[in-house]
Structure formats: C-alpha cells, structure tokens
TIRO-2110 file (N, C-alpha, C; in Angstrom, 1 decimal):
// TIRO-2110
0.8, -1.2, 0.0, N, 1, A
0.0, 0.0, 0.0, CA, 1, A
0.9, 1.2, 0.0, C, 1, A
0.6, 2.0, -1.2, N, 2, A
1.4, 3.7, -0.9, CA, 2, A
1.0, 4.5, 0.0, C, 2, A
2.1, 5.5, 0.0, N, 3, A
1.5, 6.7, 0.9, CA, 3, A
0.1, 7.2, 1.2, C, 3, A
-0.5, 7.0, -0.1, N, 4, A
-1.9, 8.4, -0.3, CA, 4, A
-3.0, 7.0, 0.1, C, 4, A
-2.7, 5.6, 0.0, N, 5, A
-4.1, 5.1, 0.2, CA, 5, A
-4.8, 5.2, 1.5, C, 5, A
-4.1, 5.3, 2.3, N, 6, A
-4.8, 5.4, 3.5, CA, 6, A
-5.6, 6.9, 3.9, C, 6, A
-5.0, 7.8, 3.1, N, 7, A
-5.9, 9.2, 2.4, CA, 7, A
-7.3, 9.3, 1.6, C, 7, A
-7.0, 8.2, 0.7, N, 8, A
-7.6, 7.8, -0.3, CA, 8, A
-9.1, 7.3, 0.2, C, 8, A
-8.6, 6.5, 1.4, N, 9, A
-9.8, 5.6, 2.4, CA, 9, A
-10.4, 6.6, 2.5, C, 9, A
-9.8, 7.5, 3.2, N, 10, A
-10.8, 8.9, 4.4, CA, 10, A
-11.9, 9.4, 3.7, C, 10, A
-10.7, 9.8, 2.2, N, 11, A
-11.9, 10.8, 1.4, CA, 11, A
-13.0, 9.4, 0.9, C, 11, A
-12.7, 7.9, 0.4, N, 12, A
-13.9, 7.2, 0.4, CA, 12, A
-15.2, 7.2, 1.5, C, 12, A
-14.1, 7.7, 3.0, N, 13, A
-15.3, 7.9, 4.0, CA, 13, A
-16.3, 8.7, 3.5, C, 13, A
-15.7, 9.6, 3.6, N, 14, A
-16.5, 11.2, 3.5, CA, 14, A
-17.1, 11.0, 2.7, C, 14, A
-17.3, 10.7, 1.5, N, 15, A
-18.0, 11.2, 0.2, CA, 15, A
-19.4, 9.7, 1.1, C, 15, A
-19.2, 8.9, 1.6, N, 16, A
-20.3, 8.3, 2.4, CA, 16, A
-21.0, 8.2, 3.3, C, 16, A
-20.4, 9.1, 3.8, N, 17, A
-21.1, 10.1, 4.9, CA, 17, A
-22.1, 11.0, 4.2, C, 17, A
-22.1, 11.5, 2.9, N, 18, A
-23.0, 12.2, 2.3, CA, 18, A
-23.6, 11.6, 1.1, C, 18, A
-23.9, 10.4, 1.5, N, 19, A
-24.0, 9.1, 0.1, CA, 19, A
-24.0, 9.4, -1.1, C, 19, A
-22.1, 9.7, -1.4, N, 20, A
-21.8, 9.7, -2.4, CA, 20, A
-20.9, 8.6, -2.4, C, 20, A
-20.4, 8.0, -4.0, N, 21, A
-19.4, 7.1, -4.0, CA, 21, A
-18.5, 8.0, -4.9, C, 21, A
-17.0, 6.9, -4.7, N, 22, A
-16.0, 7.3, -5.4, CA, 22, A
-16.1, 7.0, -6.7, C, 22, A
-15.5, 7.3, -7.5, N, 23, A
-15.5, 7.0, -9.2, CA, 23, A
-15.0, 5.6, -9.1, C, 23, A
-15.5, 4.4, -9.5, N, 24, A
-15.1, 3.5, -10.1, CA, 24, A
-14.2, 3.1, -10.9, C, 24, A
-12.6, 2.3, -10.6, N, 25, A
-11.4, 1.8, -11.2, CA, 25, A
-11.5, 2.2, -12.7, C, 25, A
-10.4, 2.6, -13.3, N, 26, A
-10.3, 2.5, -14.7, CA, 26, A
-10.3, 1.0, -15.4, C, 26, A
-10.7, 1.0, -16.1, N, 27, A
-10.9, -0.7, -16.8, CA, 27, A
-9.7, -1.3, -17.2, C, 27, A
-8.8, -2.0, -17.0, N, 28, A
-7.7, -2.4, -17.9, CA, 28, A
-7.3, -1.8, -19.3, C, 28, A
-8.2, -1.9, -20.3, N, 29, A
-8.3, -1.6, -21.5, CA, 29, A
-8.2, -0.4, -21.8, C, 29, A
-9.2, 0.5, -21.4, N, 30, A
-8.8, 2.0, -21.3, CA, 30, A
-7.7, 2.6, -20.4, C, 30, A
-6.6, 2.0, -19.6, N, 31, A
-5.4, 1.9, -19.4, CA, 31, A
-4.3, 2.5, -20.3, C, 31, A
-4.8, 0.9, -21.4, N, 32, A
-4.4, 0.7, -22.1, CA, 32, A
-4.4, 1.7, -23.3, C, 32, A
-5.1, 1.9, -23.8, N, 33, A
-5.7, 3.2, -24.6, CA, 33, A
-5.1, 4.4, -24.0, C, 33, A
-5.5, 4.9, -23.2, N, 34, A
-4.8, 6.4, -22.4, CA, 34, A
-3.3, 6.0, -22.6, C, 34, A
-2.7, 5.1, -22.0, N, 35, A
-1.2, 4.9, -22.4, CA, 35, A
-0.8, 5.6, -23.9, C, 35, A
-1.8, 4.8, -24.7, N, 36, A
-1.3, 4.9, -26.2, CA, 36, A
-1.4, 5.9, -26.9, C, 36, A
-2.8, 7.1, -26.0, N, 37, A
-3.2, 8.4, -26.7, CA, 37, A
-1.9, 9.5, -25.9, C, 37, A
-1.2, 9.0, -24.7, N, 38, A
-1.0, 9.9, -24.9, CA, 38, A
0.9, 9.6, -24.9, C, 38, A
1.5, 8.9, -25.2, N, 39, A
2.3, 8.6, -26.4, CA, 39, A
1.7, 9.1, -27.7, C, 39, A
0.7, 9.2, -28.6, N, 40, A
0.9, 9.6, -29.6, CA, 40, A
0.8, 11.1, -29.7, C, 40, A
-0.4, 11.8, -28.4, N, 41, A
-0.8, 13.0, -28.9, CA, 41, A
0.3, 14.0, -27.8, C, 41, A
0.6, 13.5, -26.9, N, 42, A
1.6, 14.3, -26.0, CA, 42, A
2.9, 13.9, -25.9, C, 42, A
3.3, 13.1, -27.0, N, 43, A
4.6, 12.3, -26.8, CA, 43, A
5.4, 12.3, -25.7, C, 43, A
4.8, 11.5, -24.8, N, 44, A
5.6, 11.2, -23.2, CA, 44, A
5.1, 10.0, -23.3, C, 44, A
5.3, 9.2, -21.9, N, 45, A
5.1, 8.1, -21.4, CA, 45, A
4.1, 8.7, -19.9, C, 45, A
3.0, 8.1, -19.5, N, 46, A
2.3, 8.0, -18.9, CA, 46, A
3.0, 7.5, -17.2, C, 46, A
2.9, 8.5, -16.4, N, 47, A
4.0, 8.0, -15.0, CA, 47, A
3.4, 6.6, -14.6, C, 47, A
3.8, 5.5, -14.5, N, 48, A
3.2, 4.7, -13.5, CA, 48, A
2.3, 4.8, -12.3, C, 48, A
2.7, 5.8, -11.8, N, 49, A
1.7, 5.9, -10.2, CA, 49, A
0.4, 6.8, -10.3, C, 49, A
0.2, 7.4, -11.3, N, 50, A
-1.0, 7.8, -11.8, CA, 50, A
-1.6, 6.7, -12.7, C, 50, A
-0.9, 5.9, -13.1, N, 51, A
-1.6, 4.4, -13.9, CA, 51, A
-2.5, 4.0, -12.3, C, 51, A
-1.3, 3.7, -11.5, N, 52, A
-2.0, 3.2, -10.2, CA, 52, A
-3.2, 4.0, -9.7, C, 52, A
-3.2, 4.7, -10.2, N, 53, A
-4.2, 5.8, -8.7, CA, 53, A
-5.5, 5.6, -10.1, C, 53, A
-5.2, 5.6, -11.2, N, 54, A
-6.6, 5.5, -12.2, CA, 54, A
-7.0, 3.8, -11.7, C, 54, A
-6.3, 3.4, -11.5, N, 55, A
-6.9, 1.3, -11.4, CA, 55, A
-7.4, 1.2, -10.1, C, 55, A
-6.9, 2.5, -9.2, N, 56, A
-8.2, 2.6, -8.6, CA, 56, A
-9.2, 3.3, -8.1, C, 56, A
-9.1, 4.4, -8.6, N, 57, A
-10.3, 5.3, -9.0, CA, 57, A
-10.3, 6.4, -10.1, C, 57, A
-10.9, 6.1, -10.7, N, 58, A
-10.8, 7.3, -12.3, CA, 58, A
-11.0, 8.2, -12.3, C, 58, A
-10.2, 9.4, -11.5, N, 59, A
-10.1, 10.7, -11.4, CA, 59, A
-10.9, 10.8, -9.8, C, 59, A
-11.0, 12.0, -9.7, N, 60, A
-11.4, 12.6, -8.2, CA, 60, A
-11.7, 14.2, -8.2, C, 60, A
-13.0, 13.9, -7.8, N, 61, A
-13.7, 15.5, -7.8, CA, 61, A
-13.9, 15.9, -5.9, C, 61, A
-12.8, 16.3, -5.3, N, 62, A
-13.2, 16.4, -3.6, CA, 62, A
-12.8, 17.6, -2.8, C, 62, A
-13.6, 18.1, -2.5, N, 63, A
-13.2, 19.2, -1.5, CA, 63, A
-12.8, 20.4, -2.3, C, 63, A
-12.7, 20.8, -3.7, N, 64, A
-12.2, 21.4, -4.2, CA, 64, A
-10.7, 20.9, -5.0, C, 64, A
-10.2, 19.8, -5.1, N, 65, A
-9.6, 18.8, -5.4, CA, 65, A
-9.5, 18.5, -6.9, C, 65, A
-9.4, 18.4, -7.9, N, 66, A
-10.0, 17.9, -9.2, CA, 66, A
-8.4, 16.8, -9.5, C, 66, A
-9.0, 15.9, -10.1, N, 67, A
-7.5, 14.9, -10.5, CA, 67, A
-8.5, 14.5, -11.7, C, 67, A
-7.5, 14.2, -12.6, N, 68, A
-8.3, 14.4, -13.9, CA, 68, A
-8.2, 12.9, -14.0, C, 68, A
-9.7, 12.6, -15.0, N, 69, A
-10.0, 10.9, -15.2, CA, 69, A
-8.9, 10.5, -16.4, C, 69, A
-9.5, 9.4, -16.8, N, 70, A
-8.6, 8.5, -17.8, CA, 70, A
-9.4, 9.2, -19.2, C, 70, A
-10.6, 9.6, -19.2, N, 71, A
-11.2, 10.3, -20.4, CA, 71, A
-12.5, 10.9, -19.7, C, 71, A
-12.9, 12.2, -20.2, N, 72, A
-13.8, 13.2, -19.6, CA, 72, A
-15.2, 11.8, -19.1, C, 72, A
-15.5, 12.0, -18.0, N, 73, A
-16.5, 11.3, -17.5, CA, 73, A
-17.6, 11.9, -16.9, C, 73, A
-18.7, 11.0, -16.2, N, 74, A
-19.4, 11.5, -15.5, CA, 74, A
-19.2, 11.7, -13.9, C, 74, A
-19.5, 12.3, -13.0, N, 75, A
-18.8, 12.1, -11.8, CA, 75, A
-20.3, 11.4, -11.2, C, 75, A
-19.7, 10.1, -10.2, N, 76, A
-21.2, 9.3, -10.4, CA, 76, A
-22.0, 9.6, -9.6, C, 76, A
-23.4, 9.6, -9.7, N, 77, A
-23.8, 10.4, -8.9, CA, 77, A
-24.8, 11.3, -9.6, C, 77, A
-24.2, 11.8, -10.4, N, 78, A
-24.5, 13.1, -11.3, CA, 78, A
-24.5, 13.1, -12.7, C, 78, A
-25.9, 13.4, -13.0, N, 79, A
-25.8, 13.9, -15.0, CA, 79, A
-25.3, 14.8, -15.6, C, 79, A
-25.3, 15.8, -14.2, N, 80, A
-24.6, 17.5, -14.9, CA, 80, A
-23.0, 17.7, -15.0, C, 80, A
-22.8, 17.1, -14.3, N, 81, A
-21.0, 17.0, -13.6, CA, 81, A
-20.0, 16.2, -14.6, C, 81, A
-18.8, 16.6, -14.6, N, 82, A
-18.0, 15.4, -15.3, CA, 82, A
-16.9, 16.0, -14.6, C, 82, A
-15.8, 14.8, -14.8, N, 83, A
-14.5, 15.2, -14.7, CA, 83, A
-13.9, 14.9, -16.0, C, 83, A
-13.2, 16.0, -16.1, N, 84, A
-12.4, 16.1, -17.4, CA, 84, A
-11.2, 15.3, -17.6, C, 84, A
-10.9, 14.9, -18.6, N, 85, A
-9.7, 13.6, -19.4, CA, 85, A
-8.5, 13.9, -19.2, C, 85, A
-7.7, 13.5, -19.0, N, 86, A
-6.3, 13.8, -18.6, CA, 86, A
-5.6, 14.3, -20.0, C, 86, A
-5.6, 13.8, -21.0, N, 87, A
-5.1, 14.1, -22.3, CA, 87, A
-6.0, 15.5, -22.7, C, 87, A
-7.0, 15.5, -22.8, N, 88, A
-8.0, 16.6, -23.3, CA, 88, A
-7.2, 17.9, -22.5, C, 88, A
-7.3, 17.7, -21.4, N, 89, A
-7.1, 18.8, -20.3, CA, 89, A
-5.4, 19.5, -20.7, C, 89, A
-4.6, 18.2, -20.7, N, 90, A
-3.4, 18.4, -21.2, CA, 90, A
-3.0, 19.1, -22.7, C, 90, A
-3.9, 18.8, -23.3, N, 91, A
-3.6, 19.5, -25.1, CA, 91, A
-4.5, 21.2, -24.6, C, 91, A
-5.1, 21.1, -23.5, N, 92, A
-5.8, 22.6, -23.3, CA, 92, A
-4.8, 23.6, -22.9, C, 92, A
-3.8, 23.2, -21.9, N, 93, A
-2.8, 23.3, -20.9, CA, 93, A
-1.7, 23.5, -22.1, C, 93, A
-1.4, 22.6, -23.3, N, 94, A
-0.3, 22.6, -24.2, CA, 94, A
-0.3, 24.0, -24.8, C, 94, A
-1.7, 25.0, -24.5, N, 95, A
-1.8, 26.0, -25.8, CA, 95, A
-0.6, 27.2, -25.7, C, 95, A
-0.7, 27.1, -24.1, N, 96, A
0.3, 27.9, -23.5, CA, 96, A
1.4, 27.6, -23.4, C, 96, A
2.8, 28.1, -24.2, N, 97, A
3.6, 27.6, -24.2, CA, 97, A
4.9, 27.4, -22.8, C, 97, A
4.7, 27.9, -21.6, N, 98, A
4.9, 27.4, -20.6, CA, 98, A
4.7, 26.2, -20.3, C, 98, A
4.2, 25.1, -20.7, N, 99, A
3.0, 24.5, -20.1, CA, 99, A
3.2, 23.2, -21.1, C, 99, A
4.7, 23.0, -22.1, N, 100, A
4.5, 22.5, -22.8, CA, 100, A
5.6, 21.2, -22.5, C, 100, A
6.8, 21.9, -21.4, N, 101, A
7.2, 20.6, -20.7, CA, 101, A
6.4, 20.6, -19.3, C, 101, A
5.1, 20.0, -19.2, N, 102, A
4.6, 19.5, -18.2, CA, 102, A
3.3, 18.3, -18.3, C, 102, A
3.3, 17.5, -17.6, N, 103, A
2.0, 16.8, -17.4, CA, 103, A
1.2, 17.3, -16.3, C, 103, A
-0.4, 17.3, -16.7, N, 104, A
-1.0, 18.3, -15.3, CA, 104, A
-1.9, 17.2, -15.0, C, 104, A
-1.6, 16.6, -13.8, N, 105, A
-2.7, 15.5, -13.4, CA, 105, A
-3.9, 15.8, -13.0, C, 105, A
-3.9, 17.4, -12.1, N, 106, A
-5.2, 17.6, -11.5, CA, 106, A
-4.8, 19.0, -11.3, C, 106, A
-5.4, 19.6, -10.5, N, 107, A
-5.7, 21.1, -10.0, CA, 107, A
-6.8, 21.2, -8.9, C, 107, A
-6.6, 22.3, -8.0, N, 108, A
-7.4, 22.7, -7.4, CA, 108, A
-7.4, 24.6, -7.2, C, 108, A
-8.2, 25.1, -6.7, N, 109, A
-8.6, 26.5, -6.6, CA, 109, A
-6.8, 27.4, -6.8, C, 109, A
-6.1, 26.8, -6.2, N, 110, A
-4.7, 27.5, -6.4, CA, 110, A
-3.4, 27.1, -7.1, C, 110, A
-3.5, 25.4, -6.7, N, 111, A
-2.6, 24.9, -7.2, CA, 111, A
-2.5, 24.2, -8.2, C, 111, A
-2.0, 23.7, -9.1, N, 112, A
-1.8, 22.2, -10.1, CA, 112, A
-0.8, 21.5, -9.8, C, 112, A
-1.1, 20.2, -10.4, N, 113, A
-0.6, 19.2, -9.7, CA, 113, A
0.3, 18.5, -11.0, C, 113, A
1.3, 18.5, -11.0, N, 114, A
2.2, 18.1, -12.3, CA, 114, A
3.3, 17.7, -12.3, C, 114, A
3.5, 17.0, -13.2, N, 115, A
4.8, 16.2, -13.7, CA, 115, A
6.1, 17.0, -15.2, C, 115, A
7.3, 17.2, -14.4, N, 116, A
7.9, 18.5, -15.5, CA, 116, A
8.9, 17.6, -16.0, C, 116, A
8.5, 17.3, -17.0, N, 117, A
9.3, 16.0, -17.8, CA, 117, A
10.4, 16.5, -18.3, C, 117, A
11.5, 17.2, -18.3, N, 118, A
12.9, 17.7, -18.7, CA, 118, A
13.3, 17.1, -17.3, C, 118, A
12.9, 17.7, -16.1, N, 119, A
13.4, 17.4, -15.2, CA, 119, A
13.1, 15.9, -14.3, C, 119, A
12.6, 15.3, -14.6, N, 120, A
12.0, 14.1, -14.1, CA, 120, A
11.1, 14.5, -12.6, C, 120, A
10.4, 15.6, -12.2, N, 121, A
10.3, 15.8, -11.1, CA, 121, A
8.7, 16.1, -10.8, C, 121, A
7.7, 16.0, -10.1, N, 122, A
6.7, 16.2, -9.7, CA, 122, A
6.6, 17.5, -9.0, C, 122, A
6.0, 18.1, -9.2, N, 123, A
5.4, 19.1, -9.1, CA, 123, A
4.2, 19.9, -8.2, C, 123, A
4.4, 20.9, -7.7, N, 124, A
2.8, 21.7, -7.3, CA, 124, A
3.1, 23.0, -7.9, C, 124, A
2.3, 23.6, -8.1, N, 125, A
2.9, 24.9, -9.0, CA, 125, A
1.5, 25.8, -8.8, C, 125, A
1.5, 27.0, -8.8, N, 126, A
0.9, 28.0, -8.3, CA, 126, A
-0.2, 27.9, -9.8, C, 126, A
-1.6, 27.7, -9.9, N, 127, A
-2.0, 27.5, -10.5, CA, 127, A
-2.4, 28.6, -12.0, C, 127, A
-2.1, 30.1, -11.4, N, 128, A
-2.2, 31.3, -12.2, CA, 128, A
-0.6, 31.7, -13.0, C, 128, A
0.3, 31.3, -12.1, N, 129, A
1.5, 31.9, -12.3, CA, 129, A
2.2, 31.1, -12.4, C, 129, A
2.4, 29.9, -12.5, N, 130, A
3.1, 28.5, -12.8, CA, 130, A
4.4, 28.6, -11.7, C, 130, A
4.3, 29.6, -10.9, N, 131, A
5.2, 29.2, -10.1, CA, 131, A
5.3, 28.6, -9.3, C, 131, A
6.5, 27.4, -8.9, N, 132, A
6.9, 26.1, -8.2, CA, 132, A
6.8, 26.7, -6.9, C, 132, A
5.8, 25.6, -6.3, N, 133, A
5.9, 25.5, -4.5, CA, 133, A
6.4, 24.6, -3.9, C, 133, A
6.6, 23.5, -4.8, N, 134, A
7.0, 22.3, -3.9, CA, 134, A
7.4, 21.2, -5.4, C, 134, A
7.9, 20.4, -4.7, N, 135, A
9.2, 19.1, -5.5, CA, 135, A
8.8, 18.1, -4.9, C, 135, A
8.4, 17.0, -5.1, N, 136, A
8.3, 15.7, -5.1, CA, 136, A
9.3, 15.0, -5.9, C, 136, A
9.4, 13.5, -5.4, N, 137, A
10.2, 12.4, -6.0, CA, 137, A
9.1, 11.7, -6.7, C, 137, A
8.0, 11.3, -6.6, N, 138, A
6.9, 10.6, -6.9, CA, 138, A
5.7, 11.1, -7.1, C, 138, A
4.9, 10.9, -8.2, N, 139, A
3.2, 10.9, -8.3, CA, 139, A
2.6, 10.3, -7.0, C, 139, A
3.3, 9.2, -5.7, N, 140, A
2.6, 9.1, -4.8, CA, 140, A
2.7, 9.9, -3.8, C, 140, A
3.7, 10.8, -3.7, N, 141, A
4.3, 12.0, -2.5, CA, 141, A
3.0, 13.2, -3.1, C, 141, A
3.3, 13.2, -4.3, N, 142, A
2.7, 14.4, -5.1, CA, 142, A
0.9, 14.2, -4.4, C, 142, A
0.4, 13.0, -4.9, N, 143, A
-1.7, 13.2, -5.1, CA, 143, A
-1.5, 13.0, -3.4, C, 143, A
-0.3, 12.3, -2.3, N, 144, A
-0.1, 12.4, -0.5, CA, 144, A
-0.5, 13.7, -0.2, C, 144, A
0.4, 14.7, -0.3, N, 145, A
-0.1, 15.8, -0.7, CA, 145, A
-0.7, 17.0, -0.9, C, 145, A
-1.6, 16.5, -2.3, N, 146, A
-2.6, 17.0, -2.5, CA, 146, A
-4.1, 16.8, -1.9, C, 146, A
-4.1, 15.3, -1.5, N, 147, A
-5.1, 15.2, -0.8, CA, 147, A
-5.0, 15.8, 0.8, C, 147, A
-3.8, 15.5, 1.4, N, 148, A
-3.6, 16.4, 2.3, CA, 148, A
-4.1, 17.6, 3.0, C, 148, A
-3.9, 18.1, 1.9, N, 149, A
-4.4, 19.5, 1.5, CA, 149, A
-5.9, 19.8, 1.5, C, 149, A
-6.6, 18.8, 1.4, N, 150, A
-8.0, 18.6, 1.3, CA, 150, A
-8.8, 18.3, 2.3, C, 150, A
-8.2, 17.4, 3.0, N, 151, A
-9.0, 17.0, 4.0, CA, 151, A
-9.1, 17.7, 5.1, C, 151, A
END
C-alpha cells in the first residue's frame, strides 16, 4: 500500500457520509488506450503511479480537489458533472507555451498538480503563475499531498 491510500480511504469515507461514492477503477483496456493516446498526442510516457491511482479510482472531484480521469467522465452520482480527461485537459494546458514541458494530473482553486518531464520531477505549482511551490520524488508523494491539502 502507498503513501496516499490510506488518504484515499478517508476521502472514500467522506464522500459516504454524504451518500456519495467514489469514481469506479479504470478498466484495464482503457489503461491501455490512455497509455497509447498519450504517447501519440503528447509524446511522453504516462508515470506509473498515476496508472495506479486511475486502477483505482478514475479521477477525483473532492473538496475542491480535481485529478483528472482517464477520459472526460461522468462524476457518479450526477448527470450534470463530469471530470475532465487527462489528455483533453493536457492539449488545453499545451496552448500555453509554458505548459509545454509539463504533465498536469489535477488542479485545485490554487494549485496544479504536475509532472515536469525535462526534469523528471513532480510538481505543485501555483495554479495562475506556474510558479513552483513544492518538488516531489513521486506521483505518490505528489496526489499524498494534495489530498492532504483537502482533508
């Protein structure tokens, strides 16, 4: 078990306490697929520990929190709501050319949550000004964290 699951639980609490559920695992296949879209449309490689955190829950809308899904979804629960695709979100984020060595897994009201692929390093970064607040070694130190931050 990584750092954030036992984070991961709480917020599963919470959202049950107000009978909501968490987003349901990414499917194997569409894994698979997001792997492949975004090798072709963002030429990176997809981190591992955000593979993990999609296998087991596809994306997260909490507290103000957003982690983006494996592809724009519904958040369950709700017909009006979605959380947006990690690739989609990312080619939105590309337009700006700051923004073009980065992966952005999620966001909340101030911060983003990202991966700066020149440097191999994880990220939180001021969400207006792209200025760096903090350095991680890992996507699990990084969403540790951010949910942190949330609860």
């Amino acid at each position: 078990m990584t750092c954030y699951h036992q984070l991961l639980e709480t917020i599963a609490q919470e959202h049950q306490k107000f009978q909501q559920s968490m987003q349901p695992p990414c499917n194997p296949q569409k894994l698979i697929q997001l792997k492949e879209k975004v090798e072709n449309q963002l030429n990176c490689t997809l981190p591992d520990g955000y593979i993990e955190f999609l296998s087991i829950t596809n994306g997260l809308d909490w507290n103000g929190l957003l982690i983006f899904a494996s592809e724009t979804i519904p958040i369950v629960g709700y017909t009006d709501r979605k959380i947006p695709g990690f690739v989609d979100m990312n080619l939105l984020y590309r337009e700006n050319e700051d923004c073009l060595d980065l992966l952005f897994f999620g966001e909340s009201g101030i911060d983003s949550y990202v991966y700066c692929i020149s440097t191999k390093q994880y990220q939180i970064l001021d969400r207006v000004s792209l200025d760096l607040t903090e350095i991680f070694d890992s996507f699990e130190m990084l969403i540790y964290q951010a949910f942190r931050s949330h609860l």
